[in-house]
C-alpha positions, 0 to 999 in steps of 0.5 A, spaced: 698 423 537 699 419 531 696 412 529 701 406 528 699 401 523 703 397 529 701 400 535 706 398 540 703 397 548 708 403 550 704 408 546 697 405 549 699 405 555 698 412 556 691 412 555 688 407 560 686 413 564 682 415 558 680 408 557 677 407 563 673 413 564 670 413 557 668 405 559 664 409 565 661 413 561 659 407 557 657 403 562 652 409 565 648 409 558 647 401 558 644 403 565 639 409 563 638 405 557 635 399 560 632 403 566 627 407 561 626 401 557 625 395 561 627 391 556 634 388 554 640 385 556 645 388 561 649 383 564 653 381 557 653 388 555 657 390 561 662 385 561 664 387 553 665 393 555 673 394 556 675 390 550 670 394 546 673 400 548 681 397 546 678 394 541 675 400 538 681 405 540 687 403 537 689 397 539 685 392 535 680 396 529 682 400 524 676 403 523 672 411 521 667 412 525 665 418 521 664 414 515 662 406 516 661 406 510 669 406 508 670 400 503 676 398 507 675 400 514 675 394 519 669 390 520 665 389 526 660 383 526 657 382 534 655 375 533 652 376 540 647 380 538 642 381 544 649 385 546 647 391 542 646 396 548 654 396 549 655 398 542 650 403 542 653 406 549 660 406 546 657 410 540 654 415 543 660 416 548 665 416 542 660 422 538 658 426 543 666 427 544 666 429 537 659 433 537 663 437 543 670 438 540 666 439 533 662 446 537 668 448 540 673 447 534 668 448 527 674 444 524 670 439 519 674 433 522 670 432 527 664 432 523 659 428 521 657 427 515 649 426 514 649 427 522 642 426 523 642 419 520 649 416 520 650 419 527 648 415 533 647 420 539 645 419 546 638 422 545 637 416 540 638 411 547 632 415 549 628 409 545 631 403 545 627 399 542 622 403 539 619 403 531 624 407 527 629 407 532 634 401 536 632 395 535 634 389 540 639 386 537 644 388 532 641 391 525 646 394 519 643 400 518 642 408 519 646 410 525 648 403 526 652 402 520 658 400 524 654 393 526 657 389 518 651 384 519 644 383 522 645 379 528 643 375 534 640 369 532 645 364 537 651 364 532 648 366 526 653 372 525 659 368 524 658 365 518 657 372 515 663 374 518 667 368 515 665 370 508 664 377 509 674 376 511 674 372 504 670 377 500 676 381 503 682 377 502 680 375 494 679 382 493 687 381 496 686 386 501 687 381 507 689 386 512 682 389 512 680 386 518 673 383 520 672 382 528 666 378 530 664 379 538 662 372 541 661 369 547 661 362 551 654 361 550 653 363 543 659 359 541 656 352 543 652 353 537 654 348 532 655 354 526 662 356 531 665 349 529 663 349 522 666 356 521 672 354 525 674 349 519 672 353 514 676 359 516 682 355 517 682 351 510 680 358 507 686 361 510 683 368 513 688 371 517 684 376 518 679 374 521 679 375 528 673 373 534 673 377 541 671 371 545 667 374 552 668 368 557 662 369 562 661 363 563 654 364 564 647 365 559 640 365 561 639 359 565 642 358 572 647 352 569 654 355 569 657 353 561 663 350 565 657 345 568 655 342 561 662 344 556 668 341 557 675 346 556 676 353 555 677 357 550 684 356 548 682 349 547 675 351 543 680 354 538 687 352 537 685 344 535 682 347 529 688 352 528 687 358 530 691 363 533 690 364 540 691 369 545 687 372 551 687 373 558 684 372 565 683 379 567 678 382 562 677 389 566 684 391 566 687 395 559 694 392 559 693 386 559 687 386 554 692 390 549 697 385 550 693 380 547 689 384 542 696 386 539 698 379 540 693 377 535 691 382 531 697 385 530 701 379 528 706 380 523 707 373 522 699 369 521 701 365 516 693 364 514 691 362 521 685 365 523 685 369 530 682 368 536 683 373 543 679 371 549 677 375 556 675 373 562 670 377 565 663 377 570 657 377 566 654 383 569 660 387 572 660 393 576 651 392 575 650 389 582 647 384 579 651 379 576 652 372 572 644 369 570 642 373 573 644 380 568 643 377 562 637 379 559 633 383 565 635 389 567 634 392 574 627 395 576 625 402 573 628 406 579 630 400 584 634 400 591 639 396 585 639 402 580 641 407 584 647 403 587 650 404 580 649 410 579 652 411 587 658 409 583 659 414 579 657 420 583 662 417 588 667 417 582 666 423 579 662 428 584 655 429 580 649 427 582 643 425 578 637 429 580 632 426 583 638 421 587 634 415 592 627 416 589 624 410 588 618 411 585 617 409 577 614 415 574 612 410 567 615 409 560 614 416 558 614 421 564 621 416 566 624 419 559 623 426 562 628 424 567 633 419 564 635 425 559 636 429 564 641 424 567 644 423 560 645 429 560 649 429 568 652 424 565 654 427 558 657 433 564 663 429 566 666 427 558 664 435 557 668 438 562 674 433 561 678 438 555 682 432 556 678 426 554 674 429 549 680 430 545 684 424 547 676 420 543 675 426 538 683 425 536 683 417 536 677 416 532 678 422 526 686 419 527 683 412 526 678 413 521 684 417 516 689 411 518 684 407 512 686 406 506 682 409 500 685 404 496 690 398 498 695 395 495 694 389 492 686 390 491 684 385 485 677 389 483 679 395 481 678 394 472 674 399 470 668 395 468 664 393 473 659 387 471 654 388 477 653 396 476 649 394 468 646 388 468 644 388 460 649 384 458 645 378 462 640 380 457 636 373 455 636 374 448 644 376 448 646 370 451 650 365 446 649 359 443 653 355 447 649 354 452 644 351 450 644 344 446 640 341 440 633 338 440 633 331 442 639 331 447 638 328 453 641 332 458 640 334 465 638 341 467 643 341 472 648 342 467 645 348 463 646 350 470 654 349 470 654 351 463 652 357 466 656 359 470 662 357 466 659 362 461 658 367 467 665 367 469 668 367 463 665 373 462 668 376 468 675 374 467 674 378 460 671 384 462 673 384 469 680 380 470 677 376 475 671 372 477 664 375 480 661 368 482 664 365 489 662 358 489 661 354 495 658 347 496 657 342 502 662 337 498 657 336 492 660 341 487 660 337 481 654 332 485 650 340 484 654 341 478 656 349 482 663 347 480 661 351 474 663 357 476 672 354 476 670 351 469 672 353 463 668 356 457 671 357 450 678 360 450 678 362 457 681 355 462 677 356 467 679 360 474 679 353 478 679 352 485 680 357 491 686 354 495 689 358 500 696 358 498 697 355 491 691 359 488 688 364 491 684 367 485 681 361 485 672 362 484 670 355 487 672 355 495 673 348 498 668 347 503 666 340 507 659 338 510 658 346 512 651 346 510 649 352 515 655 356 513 656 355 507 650 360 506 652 364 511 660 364 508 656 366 500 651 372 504 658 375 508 660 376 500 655 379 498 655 384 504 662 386 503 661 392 498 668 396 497 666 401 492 669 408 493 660 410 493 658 404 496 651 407 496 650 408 489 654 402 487 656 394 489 663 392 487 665 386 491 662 378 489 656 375 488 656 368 492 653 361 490 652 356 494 650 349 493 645 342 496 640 336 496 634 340 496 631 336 502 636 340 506 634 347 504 632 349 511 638 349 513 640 355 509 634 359 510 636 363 517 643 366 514 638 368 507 633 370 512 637 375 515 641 378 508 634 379 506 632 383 512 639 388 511 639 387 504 632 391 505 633 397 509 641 398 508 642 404 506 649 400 502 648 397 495 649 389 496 651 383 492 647 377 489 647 370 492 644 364 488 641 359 492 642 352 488 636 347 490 640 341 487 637 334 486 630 336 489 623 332 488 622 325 488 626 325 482 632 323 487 629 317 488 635 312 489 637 316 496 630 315 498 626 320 502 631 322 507 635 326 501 629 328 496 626 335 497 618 335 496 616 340 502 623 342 505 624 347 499 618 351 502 622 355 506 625 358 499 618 362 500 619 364 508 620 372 504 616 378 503 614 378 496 619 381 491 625 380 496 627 372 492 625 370 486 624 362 486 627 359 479 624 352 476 627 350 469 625 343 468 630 342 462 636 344 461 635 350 455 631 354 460 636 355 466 641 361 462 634 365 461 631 364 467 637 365 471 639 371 467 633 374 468 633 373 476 641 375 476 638 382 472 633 384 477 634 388 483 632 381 487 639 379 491 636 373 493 635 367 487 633 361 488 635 356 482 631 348 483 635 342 479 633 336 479 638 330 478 636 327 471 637 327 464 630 329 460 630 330 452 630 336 451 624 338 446 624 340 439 619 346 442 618 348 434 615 342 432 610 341 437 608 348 437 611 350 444 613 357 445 622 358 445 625 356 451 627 364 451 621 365 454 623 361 460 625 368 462 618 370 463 617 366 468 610 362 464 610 360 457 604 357 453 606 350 452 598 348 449 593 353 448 586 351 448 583 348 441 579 353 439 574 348 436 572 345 441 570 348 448 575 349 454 575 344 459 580 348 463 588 350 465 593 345 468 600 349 470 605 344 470 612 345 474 618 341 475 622 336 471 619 329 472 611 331 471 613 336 466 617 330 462 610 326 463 606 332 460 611 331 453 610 324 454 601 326 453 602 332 449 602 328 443 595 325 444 593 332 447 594 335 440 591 330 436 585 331 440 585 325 443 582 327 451 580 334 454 582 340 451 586 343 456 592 348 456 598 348 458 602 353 461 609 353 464 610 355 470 618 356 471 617 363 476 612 366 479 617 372 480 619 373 474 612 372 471 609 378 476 615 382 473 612 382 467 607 387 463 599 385 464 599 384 457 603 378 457 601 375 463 594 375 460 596 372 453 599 366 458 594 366 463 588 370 463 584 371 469 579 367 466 584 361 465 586 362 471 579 361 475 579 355 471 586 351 473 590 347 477 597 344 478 602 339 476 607 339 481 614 333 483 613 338 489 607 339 496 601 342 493 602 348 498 609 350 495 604 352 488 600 356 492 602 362 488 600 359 483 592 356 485 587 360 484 582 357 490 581 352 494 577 348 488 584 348 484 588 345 489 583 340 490 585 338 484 592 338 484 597 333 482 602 333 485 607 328 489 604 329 496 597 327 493 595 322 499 599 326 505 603 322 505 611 321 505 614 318 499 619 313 500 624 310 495 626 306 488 627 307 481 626 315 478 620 309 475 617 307 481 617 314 484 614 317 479 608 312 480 608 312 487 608 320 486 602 320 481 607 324 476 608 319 471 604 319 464 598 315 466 597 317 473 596 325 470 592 323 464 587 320 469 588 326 473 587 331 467 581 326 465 578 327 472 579 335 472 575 336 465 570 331 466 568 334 473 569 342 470 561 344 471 561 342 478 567 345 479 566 351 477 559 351 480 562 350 487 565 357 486 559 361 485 556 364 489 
């Protein structure tokens, strides 16, 4: 049997049969699974079973299960996550064919490689949802590396996808496909109208949604009860290519619209859509609401009738058949192994259908190519494998400006980014940064990343048909998918030892600080996978842009002081958070994140332009140093005794700090030091021996902070609860700050010279009662 790159329905009507017996199999597993644990979600796992069987067996995905690690197999996302247990089912049906045909025949095809890790065998649904095995919903990692993308959060996973199909399609592999599984509840989700147009107007004809249409979710209302229309006309305004059927239990008519779909020879950059109407529970005697996520009673009158099904059908009987006594968690793992195993007897004792599964994946997985025609990455030089050339002390001159040049730091940032591209263009021949923002591209200065720098013109937009090479992706107001559009690129590996090495994008996206949460849930999910995926990811740079107070004129709606917080919501050493207060130091800092092992780097800007400094005149370390995280910008007067340290962040209080420095180094009031603190993560990265030259714990002990943001987002920063006391910060009266002149904010906020030189007089006054507080 051979695979066609075109199946035709003639050729795959022949195995229906197989089909049906092996979605029996599949149904079994979900059952046994859910039964033993008592928690998961049946209904919508059984209504995707037929789809996911054509899908998966020739007429939709070219795929290898063997190694889902293959840089240029289809991608499978399941946006409706809580539907996993599905697709565990059908990978242990699948491998267990091949672990038969494998012991029978010896011959190397059927196996897998690395089997005790990467192979998802029944045994393994013996634990669902237990530490160090399946999770409840969808993970990419160890023996579910099929799933491309951590889901189940209601839509998340389908901005992934989107951008997981532009990774592919820049790389000029478009036929590369990425499959994303939803339903009709999940699709309400305002993310699903969002990746509609952004899919559309990126072109991504190979984007394909599986659409279950159930009608049904967890509550008793029917979706038909609260939502107009129905798939067609939830897909087809926005452009996409639709298909589908009202019979989503019957092969044909699936395979006749999955060929319409995905096998179209003519897509015309239009993404695709092919829906099934199903019953949410079918063939599980429970049905609609009522299957979604409870399963039937351990061993109830409802969990045999199921089993009576299959008895019926294939003349097995599961031991123990009627009784319905719940022996427990533990002694019921005994008993469900034993009818895995009843199960199992029937695909073992059918030649015919092993073959049929073992012979369709091993033909699948080798109908994937190693490397396409039209692959644009294939330069010897791979940019992302050695990070030296993003040395800070290699970086030209030209990214920074002189002494006494007012400039914004957001533009240290779009010169940066032209550099950076540039840098790709000359050594790679095409961009490494994919840059999106929400229609604020040159507002958040991310359109860097198109410009030119030097003799290099730029790489421009993206457009869909004039320029696909382009690095800048046209975006409307797509705050959400937008994040999870940059995160998909970094997902995408296509390095042949996609273990050792990442080829593929680093994304970029752009917004008001204020709406910074609105990126957090995609970000949080990559940071999970980036964790345990055995497979090398990308980077993403989180571009917080007009944050603080200093974005007085749009007023408190669009200014970040406490929204930027959720730029912290991560594990310690998985995000590096980045404050450069003035143009020059943007490039080291940024370089330094971007050559650490981080995949997430977090930039915060601010709209004004400052003076930059003359740091030689005033005694203040380089901007270079910047990429340390902290630097001393006033040690103490050794002639006079300490009075304390102040930490300072941010662009406004930070010009406000240059603003007294003069008087602070005459003498002239406290003596205090002063240290810069741009990032805490960069500044941990560093040895002891610096960090102690900077901040020493004694000096420490004896701080607070100057911040244009929350005093609780420096809380890496405070030593104590006395330090925080102190702070001088924008929310000093918690209270929300309202709107003006840059000049009035500043002064509402307390950052302006004034205000801090009475806070910096209050601290050093008050320091022998502060530090007696600490005392024990």
């Amino acid at each position: 049997m051979q695979i066609a790159k075109q199946p035709r329905f003639e050729s795959l009507s022949s195995r229906f049969a197989h089909w049906q017996k092996a979605a029996d199999l599949v149904d079994q597993c979900i059952d046994l699974m859910l039964n033993l644990r008592q928690s998961g979600h049946p209904g919508g796992s059984r209504s995707k079973v037929p789809m996911l069987i054509a899908s998966t067996l020739g007429a939709g995905m070219r795929w290898d299960i063997r190694h889902p690690e293959k840089a240029f197999g289809d991608r499978f996302i399941l946006v409706a996550g809580h539907c996993c247990p599905a697709v565990y089912a059908l990978l242990a049906v699948y491998n267990e064919a091949l672990r038969i045909r494998h012991e029978r025949t010896r011959d190397a095809r059927f196996l897998v490689p690395n089997a005790a890790e990467r192979a998802l065998y029944w045994e393994e649904l013996l634990w669902l949802r237990h530490k160090g095995h399946l999770p409840g919903h969808a993970e990419m990692a160890g023996n579910t590396l099929f799933f491309k993308f951590n889901t189940g959060p209601s839509g998340h996973g389908m901005p992934a996808a989107v951008g997981e199909a532009m990774a592919l399609k820049h790389a000029g592999v478009g036929e590369v496909r990425v499959f994303a599984v939803e339903g009709e509840g999940g699709h309400t989700a305002g993310a699903h109208h969002e990746c509609k147009n952004s899919a559309y107007g990126l072109g991504l004809d190979n984007l394909i949604v599986l659409f279950d249409w159930n009608d049904h979710g967890i509550d008793p209302n029917a979706n038909s009860s609260v939502v107009h229309g129905e798939p067609r006309t939830w897909y087809e305004p926005y452009g996409w290519r639709v298909a589908g059927t009202k019979k989503g239990e019957d092969y044909g008519e699936i395979s006749r619209a999955l060929l319409a779909i995905v096998h179209d020879e003519r897509p015309a950059g239009r993404p695709g859509m092919v829906w099934f109407e199903t019953r949410k529970g079918r063939g599980y005697h429970k049905f609609d609401y009522h299957s979604h996520g409870t399963p039937h009673k351990r061993n109830s009158e409802l969990f045999w009738k199921c089993r009576a099904d299959f008895q019926a059908r294939y003349g097995v009987e599961f031991a123990g058949f009627g009784d319905l006594a719940d022996p427990g968690e533990e002694q019921g793992r005994v008993q469900s192994k034993a009818w895995f195993e009843t199960v199992f007897s029937v695909l073992r004792e059918d030649r015919e259908l092993v073959d049929h599964l073992s012979d369709t994946l091993v033909e699948l997985g080798e109908s994937v190519p190693t490397k396409p025609k039209g692959f644009r990455l294939a330069s010897q030089v791979n940019l992302a494998r050695d990070p030296s050339w993003l040395a800070p002390e290699r970086l030209p001159a030209q990214l920074f400006v002189a002494p006494g040049t007012k400039a914004p730091n957001r533009q240290g940032f779009a010169t940066f980014g032209a550099w950076l591209n540039a840098e790709a263009a000359k050594h790679m021949g095409r961009p490494l940064v994919l840059a999106c923002s929400a229609d604020l591209a040159d507002s958040t200065n991310i359109s860097g990343f198109a410009k030119a720098f030097g003799d290099f013109k730029g790489f421009d937009w993206y457009e869909r048909n004039k320029h696909p090479e382009g690095a800048l992706l046209p975006q409307q107001i797509t705050e959400f998918t937008n994040s999870g559009l940059v995160v998909g690129l970094a997902v995408t590996n296509m390095a042949s030892d996609p273990e050792q090495e990442f080829l593929g994008y680093w994304g970029a996206c752009s917004t008001y600080g204020s709406f910074s949460y609105l990126k957090y849930g995609l970000m949080r999910l990559f940071s999970q996978l980036a964790q345990d995926c055995p497979l090398k990811v990308g980077k993403v740079i989180w571009v917080v842009g007009h944050s603080g107070p200093e974005t007085a004129e749009d007023s408190r709606t669009h200014f970040g002081i406490f929204a930027p917080g959720v730029t912290q919501l991560f594990p310690a050493g998985h995000v590096i958070n980045l404050h450069p207060w003035e143009h020059n130091e943007v490039a080291p800092a940024l370089a330094a994140a971007l050559a650490s092992d981080v995949p997430i780097v977090v930039l915060h800007l601010t709209r004004p332009a400052v003076s930059v400094p003359d740091r030689a005149k005033l005694g203040v370390a380089p901007y270079l140093d910047a990429a340390r995280g902290a630097y001393v910008v006033k040690p103490h007067d050794p002639q006079r005794p300490k009075q304390g340290t102040l930490i300072v962040q941010g662009t406004s209080t930070t010009e406000s700090v240059y603003a007294l420095l003069p008087r602070l180094l005459a003498g002239e009031g406290p003596n205090v030091k002063l240290v810069q603190a741009v990032s805490w993560e960069l500044f941990q990265r560093q040895p002891e021996s610096y960090r102690d030259s900077i901040l020493p714990h004694a000096d420490w002990f004896d701080s607070t902070v100057i911040t244009n943001g929350a005093r609780r987002l420096m809380h890496d920063w405070l030593p104590h609860k006395v330090a925080e006391r102190y702070a001088m910060c924008s929310d000093w009266d918690d209270r929300w700050r309202t709107g003006g002149s840059v000049e009035e904010l500043k002064q509402e906020a307390r950052i302006d010279p004034e205000s801090l030189w009475r806070g910096i007089e209050r601290f050093a006054v008050e320091r022998a009662q502060r530090l007696a507080e600490l005392r024990p």
